[in-house]
N, CA, C and O of each residue as an XYZ file, in Angstrom:
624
protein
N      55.697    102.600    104.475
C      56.574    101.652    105.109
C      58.017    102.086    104.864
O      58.291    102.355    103.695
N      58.902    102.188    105.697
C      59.597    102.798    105.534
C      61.081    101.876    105.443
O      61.062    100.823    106.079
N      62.497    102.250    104.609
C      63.223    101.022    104.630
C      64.198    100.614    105.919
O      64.591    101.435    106.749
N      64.574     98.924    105.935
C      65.233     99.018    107.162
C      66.582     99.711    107.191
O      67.378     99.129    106.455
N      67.100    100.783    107.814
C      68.535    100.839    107.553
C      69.878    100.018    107.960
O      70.424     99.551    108.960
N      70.080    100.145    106.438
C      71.470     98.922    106.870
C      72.685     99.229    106.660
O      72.987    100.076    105.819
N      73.662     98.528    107.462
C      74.992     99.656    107.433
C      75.442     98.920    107.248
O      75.391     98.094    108.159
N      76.432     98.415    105.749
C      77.271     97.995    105.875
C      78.837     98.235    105.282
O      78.988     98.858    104.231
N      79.973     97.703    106.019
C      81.211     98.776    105.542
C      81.995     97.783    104.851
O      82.770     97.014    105.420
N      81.720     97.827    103.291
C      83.115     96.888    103.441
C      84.496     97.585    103.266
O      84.787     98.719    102.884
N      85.467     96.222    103.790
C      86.867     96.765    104.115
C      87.226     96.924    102.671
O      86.370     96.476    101.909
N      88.289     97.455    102.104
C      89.162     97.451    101.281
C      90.148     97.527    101.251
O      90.576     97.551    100.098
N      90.933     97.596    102.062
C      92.423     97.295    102.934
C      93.082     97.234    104.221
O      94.134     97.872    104.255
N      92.843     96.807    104.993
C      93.373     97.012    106.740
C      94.611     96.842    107.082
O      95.417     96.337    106.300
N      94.834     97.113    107.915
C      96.311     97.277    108.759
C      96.486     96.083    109.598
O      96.470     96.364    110.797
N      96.640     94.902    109.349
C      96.456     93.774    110.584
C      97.791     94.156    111.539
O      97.882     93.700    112.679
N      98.783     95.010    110.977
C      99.902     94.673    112.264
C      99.611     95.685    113.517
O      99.935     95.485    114.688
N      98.870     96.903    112.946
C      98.516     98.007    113.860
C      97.543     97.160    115.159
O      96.661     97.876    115.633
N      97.589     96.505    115.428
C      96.316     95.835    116.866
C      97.681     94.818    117.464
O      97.750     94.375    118.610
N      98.727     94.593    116.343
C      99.397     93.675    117.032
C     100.762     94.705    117.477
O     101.583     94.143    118.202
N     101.025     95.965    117.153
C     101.961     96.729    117.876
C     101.597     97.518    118.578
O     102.398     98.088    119.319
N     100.038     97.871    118.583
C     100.225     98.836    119.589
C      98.619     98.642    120.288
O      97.610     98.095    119.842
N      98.890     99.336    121.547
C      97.679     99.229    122.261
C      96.428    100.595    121.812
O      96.597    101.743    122.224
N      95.253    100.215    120.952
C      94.263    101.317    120.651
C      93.482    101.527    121.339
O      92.555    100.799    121.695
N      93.760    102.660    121.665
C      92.753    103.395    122.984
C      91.533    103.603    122.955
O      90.681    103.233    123.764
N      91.330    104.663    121.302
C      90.210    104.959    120.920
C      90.254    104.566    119.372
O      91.210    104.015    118.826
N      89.385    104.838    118.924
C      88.886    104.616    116.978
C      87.879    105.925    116.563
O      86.928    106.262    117.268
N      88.185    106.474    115.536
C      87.474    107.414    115.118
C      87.289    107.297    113.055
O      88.266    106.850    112.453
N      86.210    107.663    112.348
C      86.229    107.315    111.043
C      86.464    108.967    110.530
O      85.950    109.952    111.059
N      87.292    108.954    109.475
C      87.410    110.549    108.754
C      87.213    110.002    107.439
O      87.322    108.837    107.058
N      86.864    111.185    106.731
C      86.740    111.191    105.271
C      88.245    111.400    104.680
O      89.084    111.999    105.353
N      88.468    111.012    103.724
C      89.835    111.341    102.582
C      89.710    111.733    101.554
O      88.926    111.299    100.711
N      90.528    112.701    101.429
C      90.449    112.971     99.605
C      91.280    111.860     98.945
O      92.287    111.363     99.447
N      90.800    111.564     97.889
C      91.128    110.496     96.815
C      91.186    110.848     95.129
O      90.184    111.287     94.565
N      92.060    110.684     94.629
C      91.544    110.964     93.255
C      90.742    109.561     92.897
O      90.480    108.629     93.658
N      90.500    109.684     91.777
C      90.087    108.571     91.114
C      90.287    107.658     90.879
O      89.834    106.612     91.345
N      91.205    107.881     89.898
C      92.197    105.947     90.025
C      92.063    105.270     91.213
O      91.577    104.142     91.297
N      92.619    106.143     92.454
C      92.744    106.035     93.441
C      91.460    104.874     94.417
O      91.675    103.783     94.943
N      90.306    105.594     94.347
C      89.054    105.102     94.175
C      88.761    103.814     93.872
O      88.055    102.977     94.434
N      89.623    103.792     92.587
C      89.240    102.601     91.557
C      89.855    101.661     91.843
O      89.251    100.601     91.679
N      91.262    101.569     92.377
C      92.232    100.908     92.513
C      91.717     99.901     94.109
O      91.664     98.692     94.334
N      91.358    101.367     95.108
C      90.725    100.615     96.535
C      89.456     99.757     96.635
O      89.148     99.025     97.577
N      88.633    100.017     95.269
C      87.357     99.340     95.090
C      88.251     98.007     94.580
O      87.947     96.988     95.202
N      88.831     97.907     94.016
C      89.590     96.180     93.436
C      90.372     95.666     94.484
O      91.168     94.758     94.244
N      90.207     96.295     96.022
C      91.281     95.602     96.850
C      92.793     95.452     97.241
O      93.443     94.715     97.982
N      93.077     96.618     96.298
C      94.056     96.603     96.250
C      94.412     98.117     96.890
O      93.707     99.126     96.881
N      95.800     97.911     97.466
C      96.333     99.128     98.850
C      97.409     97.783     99.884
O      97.471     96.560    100.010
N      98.200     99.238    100.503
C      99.101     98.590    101.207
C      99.279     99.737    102.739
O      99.957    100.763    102.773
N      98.618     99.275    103.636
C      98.465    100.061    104.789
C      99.811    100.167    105.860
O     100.114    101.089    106.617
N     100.297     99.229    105.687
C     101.783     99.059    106.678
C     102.523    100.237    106.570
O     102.905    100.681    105.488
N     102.779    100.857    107.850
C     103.779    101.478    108.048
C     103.104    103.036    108.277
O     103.538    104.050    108.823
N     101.946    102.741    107.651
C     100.891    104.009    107.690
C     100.391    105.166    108.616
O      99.266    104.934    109.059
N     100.958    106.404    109.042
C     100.091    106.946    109.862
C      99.652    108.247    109.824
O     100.250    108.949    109.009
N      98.868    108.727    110.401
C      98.237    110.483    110.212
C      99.456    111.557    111.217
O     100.089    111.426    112.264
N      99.318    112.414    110.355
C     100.346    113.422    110.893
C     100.025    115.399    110.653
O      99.096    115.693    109.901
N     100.426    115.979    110.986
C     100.143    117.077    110.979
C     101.070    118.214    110.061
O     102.208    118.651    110.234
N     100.172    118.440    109.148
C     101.311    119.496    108.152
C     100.138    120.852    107.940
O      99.113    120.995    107.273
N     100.769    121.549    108.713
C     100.075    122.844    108.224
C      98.391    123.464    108.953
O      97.665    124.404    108.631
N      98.277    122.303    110.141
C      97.101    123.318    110.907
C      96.182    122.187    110.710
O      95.173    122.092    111.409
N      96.634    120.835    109.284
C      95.411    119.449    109.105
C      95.991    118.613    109.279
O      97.183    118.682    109.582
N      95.447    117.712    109.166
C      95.950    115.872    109.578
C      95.872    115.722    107.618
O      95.090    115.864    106.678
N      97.181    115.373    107.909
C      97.506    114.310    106.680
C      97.884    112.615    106.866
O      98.270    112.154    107.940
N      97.704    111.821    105.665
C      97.765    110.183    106.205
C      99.006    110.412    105.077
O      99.220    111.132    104.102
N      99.632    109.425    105.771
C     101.601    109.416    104.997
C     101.731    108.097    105.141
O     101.245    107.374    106.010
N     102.554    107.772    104.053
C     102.715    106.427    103.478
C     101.945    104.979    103.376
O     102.198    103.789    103.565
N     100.571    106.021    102.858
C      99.785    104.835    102.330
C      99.761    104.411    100.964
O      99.445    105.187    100.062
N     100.162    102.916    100.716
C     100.446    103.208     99.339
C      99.367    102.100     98.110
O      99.235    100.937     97.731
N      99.083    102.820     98.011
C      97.740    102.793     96.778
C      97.897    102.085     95.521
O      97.078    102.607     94.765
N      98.473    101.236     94.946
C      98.949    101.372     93.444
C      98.015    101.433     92.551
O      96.822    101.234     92.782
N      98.687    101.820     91.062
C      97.564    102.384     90.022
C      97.280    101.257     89.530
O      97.764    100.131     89.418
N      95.699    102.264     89.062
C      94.409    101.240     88.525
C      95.341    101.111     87.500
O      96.135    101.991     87.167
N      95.241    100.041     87.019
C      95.682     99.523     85.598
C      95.048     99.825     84.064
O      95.611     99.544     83.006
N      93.736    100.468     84.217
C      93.492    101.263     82.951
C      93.547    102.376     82.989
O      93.896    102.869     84.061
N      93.253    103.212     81.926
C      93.515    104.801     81.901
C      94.678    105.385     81.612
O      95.822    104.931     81.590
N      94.108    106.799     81.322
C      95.832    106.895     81.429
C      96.415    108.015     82.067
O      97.496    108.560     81.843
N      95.495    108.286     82.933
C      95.726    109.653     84.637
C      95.998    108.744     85.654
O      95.040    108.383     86.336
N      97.235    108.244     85.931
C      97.339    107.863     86.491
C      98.033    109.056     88.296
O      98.476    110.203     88.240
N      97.854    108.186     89.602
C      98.473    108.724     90.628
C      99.947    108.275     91.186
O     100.634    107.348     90.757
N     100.192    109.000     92.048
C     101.301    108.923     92.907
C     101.126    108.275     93.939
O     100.554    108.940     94.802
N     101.556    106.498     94.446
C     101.408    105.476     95.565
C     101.355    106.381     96.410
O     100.316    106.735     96.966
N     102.537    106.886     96.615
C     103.025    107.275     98.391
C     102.611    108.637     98.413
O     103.365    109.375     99.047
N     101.745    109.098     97.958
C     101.247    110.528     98.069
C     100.868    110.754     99.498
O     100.188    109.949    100.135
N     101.305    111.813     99.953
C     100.116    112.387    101.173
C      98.826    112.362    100.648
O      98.617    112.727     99.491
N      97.538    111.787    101.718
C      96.653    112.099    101.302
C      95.599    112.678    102.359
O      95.148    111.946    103.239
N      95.151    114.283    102.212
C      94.057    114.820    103.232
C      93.255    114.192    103.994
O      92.423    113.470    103.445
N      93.274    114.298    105.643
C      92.050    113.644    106.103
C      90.755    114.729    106.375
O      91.056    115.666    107.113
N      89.882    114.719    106.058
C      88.769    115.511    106.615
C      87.819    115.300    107.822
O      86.653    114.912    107.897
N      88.648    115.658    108.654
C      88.085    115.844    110.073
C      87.102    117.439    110.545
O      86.929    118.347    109.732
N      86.833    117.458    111.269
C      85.872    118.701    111.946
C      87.432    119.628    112.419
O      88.420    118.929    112.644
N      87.528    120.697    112.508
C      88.432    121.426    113.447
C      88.597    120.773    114.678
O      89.591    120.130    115.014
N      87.344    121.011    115.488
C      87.664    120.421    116.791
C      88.267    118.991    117.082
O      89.059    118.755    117.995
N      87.815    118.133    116.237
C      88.612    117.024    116.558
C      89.954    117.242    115.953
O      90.880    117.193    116.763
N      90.289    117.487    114.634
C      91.868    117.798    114.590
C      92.614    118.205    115.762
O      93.669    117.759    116.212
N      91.685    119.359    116.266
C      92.875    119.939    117.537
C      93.030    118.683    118.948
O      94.010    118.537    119.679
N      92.049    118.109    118.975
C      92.004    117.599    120.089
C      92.928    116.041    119.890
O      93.578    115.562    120.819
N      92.845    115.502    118.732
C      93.783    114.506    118.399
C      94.865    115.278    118.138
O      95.556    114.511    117.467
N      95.324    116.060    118.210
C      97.028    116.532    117.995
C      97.543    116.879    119.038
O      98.743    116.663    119.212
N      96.756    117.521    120.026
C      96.588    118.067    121.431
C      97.109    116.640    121.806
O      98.320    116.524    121.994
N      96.122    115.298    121.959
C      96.529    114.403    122.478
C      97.949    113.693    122.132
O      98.640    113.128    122.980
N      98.250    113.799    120.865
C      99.697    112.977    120.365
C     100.933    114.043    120.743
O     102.103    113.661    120.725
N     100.580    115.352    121.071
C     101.731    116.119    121.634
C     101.723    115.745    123.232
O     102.715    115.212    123.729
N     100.533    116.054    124.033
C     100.808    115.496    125.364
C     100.711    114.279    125.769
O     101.172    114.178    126.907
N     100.258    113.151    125.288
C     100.424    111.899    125.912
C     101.105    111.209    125.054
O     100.900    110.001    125.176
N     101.974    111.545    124.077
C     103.161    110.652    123.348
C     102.554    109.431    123.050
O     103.026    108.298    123.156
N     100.755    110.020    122.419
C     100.560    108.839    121.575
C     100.677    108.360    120.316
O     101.884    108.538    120.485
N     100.593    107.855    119.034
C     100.396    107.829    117.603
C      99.023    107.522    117.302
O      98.223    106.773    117.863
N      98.863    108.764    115.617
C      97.419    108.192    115.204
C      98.147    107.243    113.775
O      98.908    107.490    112.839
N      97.393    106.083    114.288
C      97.703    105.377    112.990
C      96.476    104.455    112.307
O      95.390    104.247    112.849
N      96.898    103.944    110.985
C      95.624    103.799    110.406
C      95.187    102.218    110.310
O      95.842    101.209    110.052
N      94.027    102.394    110.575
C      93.201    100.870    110.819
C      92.886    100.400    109.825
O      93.401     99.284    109.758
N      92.210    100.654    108.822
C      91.358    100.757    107.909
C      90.891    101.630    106.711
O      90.673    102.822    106.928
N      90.764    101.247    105.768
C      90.100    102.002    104.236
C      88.886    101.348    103.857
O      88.926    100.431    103.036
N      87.496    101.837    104.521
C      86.225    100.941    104.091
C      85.431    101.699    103.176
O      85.689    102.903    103.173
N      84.461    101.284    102.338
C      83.277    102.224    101.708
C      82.304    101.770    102.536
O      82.033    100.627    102.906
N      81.495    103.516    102.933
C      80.481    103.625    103.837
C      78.918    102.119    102.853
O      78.813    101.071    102.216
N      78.249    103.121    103.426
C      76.818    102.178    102.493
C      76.468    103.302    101.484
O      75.581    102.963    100.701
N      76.923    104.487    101.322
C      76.715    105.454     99.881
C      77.856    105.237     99.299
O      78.142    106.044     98.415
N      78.705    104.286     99.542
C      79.878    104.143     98.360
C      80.768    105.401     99.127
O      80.888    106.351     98.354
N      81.178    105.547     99.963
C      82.677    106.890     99.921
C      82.942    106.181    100.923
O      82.237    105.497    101.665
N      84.643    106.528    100.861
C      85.642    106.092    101.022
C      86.030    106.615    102.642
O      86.246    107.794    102.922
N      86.067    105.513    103.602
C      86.289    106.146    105.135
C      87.224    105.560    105.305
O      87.577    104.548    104.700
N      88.009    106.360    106.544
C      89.240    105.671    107.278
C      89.239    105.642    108.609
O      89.068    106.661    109.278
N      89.407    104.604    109.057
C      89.440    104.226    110.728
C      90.740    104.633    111.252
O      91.714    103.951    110.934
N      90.903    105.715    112.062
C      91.955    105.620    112.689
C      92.088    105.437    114.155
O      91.111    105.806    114.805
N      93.305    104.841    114.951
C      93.175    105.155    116.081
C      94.195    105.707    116.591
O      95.332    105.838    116.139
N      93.581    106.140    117.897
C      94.858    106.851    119.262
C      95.674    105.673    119.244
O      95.016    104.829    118.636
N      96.422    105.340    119.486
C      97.587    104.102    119.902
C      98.853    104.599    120.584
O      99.453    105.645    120.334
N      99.130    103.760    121.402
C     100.172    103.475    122.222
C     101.025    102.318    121.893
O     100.663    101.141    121.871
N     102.442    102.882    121.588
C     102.841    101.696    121.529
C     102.896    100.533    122.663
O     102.638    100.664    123.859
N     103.417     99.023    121.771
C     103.318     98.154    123.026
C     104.976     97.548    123.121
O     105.773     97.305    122.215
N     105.054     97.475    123.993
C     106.772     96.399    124.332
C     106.576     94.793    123.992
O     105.521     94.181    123.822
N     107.897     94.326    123.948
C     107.882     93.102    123.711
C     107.354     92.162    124.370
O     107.030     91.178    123.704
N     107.165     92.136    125.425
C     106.804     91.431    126.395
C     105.468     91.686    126.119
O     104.806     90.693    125.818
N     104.694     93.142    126.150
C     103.124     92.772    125.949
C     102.624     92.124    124.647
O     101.475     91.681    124.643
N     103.210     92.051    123.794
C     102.994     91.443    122.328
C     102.977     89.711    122.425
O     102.350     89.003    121.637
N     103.907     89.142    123.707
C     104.343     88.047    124.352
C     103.099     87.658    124.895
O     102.539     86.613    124.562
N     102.628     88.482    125.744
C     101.414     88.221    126.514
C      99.873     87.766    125.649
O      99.066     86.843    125.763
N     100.008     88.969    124.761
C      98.708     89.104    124.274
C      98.973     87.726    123.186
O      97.894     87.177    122.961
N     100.019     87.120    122.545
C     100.104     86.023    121.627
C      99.848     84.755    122.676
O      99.178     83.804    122.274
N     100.415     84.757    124.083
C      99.601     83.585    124.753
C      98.434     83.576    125.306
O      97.927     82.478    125.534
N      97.820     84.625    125.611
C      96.609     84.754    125.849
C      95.530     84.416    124.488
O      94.468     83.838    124.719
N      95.810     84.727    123.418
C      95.486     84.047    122.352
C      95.695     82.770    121.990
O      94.714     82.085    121.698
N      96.903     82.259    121.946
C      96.828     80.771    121.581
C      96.126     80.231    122.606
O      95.509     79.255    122.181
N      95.892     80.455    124.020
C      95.506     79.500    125.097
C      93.893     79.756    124.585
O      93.311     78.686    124.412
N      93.064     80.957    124.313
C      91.692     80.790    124.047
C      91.295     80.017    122.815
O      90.173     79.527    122.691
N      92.468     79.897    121.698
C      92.195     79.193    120.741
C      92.439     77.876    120.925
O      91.773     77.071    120.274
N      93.327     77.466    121.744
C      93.641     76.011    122.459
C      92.016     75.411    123.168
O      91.327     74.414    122.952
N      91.898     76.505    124.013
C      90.633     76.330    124.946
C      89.473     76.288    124.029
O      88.719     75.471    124.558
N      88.993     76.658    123.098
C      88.066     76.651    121.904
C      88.100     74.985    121.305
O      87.217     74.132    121.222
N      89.438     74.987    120.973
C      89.445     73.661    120.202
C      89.135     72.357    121.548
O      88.304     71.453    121.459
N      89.936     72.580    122.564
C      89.420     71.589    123.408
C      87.769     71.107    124.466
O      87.650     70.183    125.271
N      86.739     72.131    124.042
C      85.478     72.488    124.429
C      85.159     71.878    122.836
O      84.834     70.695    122.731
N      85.225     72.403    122.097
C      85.002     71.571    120.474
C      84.979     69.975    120.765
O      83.890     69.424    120.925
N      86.315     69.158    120.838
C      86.226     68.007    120.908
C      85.777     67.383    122.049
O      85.302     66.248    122.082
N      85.924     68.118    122.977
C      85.102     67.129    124.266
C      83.574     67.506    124.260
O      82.752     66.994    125.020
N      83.336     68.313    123.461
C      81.470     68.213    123.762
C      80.694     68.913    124.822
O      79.475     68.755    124.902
């Protein structure tokens, strides 16, 4: 009998403003190098994703200004604002850099989850930024479904 497989990711830090500035086209998950602390620090919930995005130094995608703070025991501790490696395939590196040079998009970061073996993934996406006015739109199109929710609620 064999077991059911179950996937589950939990988060350990997200980006809530990245969905509210920009429009995400696509989503893709990469691996990161991490030290330890590092590890330790994202397993307690703790991380600060704002402002966060992947960039290109040297032929790889690096993630820049994600900032991590140290685990509070030990005494190896890391560097917050470190660059930290993404591990992608070649081909997709080229083809996400390919895309942010010709369609003047940004990769920026969604997410820091542990898979279901415990390691550490990152969601990133293609994004476009959005203007004021669509940020306008998409906040009334929201309050009106949450309006419309609550008023189907009380009338039954």
């Amino acid at each position: 009998m064999a077991k059911a497989a179950r996937v589950t990711h939990r988060v350990a830090t997200e980006n809530r403003r990245a969905r509210h500035d920009y429009f995400i086209d696509e989503t893709l998950e990469a691996g990161l190098v991490l030290a330890g602390t590092e590890v330790k620090s994202l397993r307690a919930g703790r991380g600060n994703l704002r402002d966060t995005y992947a960039g290109e130094r040297d032929g790889e995608l690096w993630l820049f200004n994600a900032d991590i703070p140290a685990y509070q025991a030990g005494a190896f501790q890391h560097e917050r604002r470190r660059p930290r490696k993404l591990l992608l395939k070649k081909r997709e590196i080229d083809r996400l850099l390919g895309a942010v040079k010709r369609e003047g998009v940004t990769l920026v970061l969604l997410d820091i989850h542990f898979n279901d073996r415990g390691i550490a993934k990152v969601r990133l996406g293609l994004a476009r930024g959005k203007r004021r006015y669509d940020k306008r739109e998409a906040d009334k199109t929201r309050d009106w479904q949450r309006e419309k929710a609550r008023l189907l609620r009380d009338k039954g």
